[in-house]
N, C-alpha and C positions, 0 to 999 in steps of 0.2 A: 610417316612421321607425325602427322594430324592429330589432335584430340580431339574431344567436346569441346563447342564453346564452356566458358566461365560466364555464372547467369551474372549480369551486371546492370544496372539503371536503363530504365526502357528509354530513357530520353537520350542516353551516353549508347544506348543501337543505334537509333535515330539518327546519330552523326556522323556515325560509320566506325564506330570503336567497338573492336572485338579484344577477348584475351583466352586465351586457353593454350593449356600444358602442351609440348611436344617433346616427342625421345629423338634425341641426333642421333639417328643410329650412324651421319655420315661421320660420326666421332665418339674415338674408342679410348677408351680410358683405361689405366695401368691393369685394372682387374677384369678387363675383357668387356666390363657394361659398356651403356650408352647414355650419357649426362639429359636428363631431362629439363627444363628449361622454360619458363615463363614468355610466349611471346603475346604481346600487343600489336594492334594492326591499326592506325586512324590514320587518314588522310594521305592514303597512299606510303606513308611509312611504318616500316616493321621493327622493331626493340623488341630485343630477348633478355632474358636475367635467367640468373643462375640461382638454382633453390635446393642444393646440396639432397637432390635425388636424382637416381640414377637405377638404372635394371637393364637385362638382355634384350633381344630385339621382340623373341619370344613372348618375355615378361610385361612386354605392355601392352595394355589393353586400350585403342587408339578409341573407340566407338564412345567411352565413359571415361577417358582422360585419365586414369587411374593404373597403378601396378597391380597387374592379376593379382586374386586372393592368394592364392597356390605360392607364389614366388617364394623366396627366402627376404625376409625385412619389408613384407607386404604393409603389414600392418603400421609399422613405422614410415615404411616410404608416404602411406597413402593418408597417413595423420600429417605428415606436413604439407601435403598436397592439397589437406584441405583445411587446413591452418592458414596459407597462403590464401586460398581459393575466395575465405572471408576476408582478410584484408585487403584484396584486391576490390573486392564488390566494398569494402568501404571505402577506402580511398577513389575510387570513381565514384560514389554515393559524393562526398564531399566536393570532389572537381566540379559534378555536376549543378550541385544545389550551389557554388557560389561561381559557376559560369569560369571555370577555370579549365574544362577538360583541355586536355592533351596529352601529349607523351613526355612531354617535358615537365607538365606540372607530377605527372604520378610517379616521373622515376625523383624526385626531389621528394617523395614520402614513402617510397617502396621502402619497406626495410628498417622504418623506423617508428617509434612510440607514436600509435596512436588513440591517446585519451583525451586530448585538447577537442572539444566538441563534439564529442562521440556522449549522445544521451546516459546509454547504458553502461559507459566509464562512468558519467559523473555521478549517477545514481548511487554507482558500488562505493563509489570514492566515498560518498556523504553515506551511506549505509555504516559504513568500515567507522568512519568517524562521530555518529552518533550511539553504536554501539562502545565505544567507547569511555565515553560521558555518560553511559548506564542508559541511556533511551533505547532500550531494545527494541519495545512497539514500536516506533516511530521508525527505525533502521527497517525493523518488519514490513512498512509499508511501503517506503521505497521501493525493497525487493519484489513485492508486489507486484508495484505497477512498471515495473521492469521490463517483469516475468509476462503482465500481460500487453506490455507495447510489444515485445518479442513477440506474441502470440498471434497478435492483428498483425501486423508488419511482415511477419516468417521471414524477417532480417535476423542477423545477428548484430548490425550496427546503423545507427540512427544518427542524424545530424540535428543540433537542436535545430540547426536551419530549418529544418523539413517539417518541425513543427506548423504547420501551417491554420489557420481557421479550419478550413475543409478538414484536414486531417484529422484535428482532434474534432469534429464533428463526426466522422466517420470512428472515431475511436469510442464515442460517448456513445455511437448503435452499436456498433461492437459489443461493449460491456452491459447492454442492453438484453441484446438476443443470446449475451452468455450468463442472463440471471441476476447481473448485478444489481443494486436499490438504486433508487435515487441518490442517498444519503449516502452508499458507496461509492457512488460516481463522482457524489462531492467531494468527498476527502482524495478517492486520485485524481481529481483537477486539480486541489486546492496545492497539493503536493507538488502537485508537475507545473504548476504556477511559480510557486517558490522555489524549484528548480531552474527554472525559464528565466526567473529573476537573479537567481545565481549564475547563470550562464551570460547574462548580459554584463555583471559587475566584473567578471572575469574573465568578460573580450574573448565567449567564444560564440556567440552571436550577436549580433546588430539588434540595436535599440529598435532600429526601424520595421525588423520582424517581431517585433512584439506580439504573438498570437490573442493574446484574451482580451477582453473587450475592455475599453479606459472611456474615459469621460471624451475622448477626441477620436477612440480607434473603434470600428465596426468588427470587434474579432467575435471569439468564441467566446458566449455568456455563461454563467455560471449562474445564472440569478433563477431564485426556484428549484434548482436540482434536489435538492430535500424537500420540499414544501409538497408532494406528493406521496411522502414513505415514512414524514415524519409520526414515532410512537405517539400511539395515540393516548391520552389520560383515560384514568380508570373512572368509571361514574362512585361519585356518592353511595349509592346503593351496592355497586360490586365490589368497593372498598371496603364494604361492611360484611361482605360474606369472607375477606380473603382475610380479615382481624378476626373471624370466628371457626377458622378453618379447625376442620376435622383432624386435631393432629394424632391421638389415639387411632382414629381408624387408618390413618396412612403417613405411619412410621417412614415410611420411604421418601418420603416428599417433604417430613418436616424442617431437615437444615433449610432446603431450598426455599421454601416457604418462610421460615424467620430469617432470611439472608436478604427476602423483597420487604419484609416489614421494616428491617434494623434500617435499611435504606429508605426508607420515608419516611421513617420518623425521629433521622439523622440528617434530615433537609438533604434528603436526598443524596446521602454521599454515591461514590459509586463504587462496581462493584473493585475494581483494583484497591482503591485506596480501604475500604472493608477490608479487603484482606492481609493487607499489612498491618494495619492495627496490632500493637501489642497490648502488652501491660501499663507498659511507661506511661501510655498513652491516654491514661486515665490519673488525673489528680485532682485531689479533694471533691469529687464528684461530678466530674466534665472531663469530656472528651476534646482531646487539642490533636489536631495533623496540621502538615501541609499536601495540598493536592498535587497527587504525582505527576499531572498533568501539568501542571507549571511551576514545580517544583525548583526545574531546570532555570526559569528565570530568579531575576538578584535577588527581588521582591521577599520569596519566600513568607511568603502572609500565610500566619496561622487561621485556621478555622476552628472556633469554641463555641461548645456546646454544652448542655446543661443534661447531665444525665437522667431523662424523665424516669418516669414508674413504666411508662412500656419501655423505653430504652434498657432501664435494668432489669425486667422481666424476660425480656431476650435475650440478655448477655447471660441471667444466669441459665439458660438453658447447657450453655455450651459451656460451663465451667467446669466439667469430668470431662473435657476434651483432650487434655493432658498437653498442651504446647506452649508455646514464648508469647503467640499471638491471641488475640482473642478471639479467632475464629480458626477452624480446624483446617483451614485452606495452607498455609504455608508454617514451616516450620526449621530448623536449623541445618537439617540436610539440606535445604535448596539457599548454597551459599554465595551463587553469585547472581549476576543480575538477570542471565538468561536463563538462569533455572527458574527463579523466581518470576519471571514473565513465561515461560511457558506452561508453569505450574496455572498461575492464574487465570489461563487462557481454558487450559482444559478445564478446571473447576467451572468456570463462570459456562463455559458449552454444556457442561451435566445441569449446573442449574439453571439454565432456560430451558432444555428440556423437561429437566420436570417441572418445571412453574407452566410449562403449557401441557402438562396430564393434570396439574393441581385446577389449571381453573377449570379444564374439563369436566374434573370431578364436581367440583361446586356450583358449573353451571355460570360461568363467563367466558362469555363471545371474547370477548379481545384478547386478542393473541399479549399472551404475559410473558416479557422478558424484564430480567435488573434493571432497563434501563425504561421503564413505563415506570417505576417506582418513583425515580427521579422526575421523570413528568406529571406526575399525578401529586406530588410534593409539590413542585411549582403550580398546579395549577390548581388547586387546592387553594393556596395562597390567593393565587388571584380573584376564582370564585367569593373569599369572604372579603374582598375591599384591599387587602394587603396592599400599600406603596410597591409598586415594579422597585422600586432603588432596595427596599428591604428586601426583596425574594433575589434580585440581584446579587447583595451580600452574602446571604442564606447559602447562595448557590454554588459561591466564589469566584462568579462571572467576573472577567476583566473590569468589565464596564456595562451600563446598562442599555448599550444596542445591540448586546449578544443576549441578552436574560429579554429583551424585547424583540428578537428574531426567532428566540427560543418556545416563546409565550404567543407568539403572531395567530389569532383568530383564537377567539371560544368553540370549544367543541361543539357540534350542534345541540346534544341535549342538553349542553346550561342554555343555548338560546331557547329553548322550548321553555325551557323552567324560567327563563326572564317573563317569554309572552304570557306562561300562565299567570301572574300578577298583575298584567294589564287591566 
């Protein structure tokens, strides 16, 4: 009658609660099978439930808790078998983490919705619904870091409870030893923060578990997690080889190459919002957006520009492009908003690959992606005296303790070129 344990919370062994499948062969049912059956064991007492599978006495396999392959309705029997088998290991994940085990508490959840405090419900939930609202990337990232708590964890359900300091300490080497930046690690904290913060307003965790660190709580810091990976700016000197690039001798590398220039000499736009660009988008000789990035907020602040002699030297490159936009990245086939974010996902991966064979070719060390354009715009700025509040604005920055966290420390060769003036 026996099967395999059900693997379940090493703390909820610890008390003496087991759970795994068993076949009653002592009962038989109209078609000759034998109803297979959910039991729990804690504290000296036993509860069964009933999980609408069933097979011959032959057809179970007691050793791996499972309907042999071979059976007739294997496949199905052993997909609910292990449909159950997860929300059994969440619903004791949860009794556990809020000190509730028993048998009484899991048959009052057995069988019923469980996304109220379940991490990776609320993720999909908030994924679902920013896709929605056109923030594709953003819904992207969520799934992400979903997909990699899933990975560290090798759960299928999470309790924001269990978020712990430790944990996400252990999650931040995780994404460590699996390649992650710095600068990636920050944005799935920053995420799973505002998650955390959503799950407090919506009572399905305690204030009191707050994991990340606050002015009164010793949690998990996030302070610095970029400030090691952050792009680095382009020196003066290698700015000047990348404005004289060889674009006859390497046909192949030229959009890529005027797509880093149109963005520094567009204060830095980046590369999404480059791509959206249309025609409209140009009136009486300036450039008007709003940034897709906060587009989503009331605000909607335009960003204007004055279409310089390089800026219009670059646009007319691409004018036998033939499309709506001003750059040949997206066009009227890609008409909703996931096509349109994945479109510009792929583009922008082709152009940092070839922006790092183009500086190869010219002979620059720093690794060249779109987004050194943009740092090398701001700091550019700063090198000549520029007010932080002006490169702020330039930038679109909210405010200027992001354009001041952005800008944090001179590269070391403007400090060389300070001390050579001493």
């Amino acid at each position: 009658m026996a099967g395999a344990k059900i693997e379940i919370h090493d703390k909820a062994k610890t008390q003496g609660f087991s759970a795994r499948f068993v076949c009653m062969t002592s009962k038989v049912l109209s078609d000759g099978t034998h109803p297979v059956r959910l039991q729990l064991i804690h504290t000296m007492k036993v509860k069964r439930f009933g999980i609408d599978v069933s097979c011959g006495k032959k057809e179970w396999d007691a050793d791996n808790g499972r309907v042999k392959t071979r059976s007739k309705n294997a496949a199905e029997m052993n997909r609910r078998l292990n449909a159950t088998a997860v929300e059994v290991g969440d619903i004791v994940d949860s009794l556990v983490v809020h000190g509730w085990l028993s048998i009484e508490g899991f048959t009052k959840n057995f069988g019923k919705p469980r996304s109220k405090g379940n991490v990776f419900a609320a993720m999909e939930a908030k994924a679902k619904e920013l896709e929605k609202s056109g923030r594709v990337g953003y819904a992207s990232t969520y799934r992400s870091i979903a997909l990699a708590l899933k990975r560290f964890t090798k759960r299928n359900a999470l309790q924001f409870a269990e978020l712990t300091p430790s944990k996400l300490e252990a999650f931040d080497k995780f994404l460590r030893e699996n390649g992650c930046s710095g600068g990636g690690i920050s944005v799935y904290m920053r995420t799973l923060r505002t998650a955390v913060r959503a799950a407090i307003k919506n009572k399905e965790m305690h204030k009191d578990l707050y994991p990340f660190e606050t002015g009164t709580n010793l949690g998990y810091s996030l302070k610095g997690l970029a400030a090691g990976n952050a792009p680095r700016a382009l020196s003066a000197i290698d700015m000047e080889k990348l404005k004289r690039f060889p674009f006859d001798d390497a046909p192949h590398l030229a959009d890529s190459v005027r797509y880093f220039l149109f963005s520094y000499y567009a204060r830095g736009m980046n590369f999404t919002d480059m791509a959206r660009l249309k025609h409209e988008n140009i009136q009486t000789g300036r450039i008007t957006y709003v940034r897709e990035k906060t587009k989503h907020k009331n605000d909607n602040k335009k960003l204007d520009m004055a279409i310089t002699p390089e800026l219009g030297s670059l646009l007319k490159a691409f004018e036998d492009k033939g499309t709506t936009h001003l750059f040949p990245i997206l066009n009227d086939r890609h008409a909703t908003e996931k096509q349109r974010w994945t479109r510009i996902k792929k583009c922008l991966k082709k152009t940092n690959a070839d922006l790092k064979k183009a500086a190869e070719l010219i002979g620059i060390d720093t690794t060249l992606t779109t987004y050194v354009a943009r740092h090398t715009y701001a700091t550019t700025l700063k090198r000549n005296g520029v007010d932080i509040s002006k490169i702020s604005e330039s930038l679109g920055h909210e405010t200027v303790l992001t354009t001041a966290r952005y800008l944090e420390g001179f590269p070391s060769e403007v400090l060389d070129e300070a001390n050579a003036v001493l």
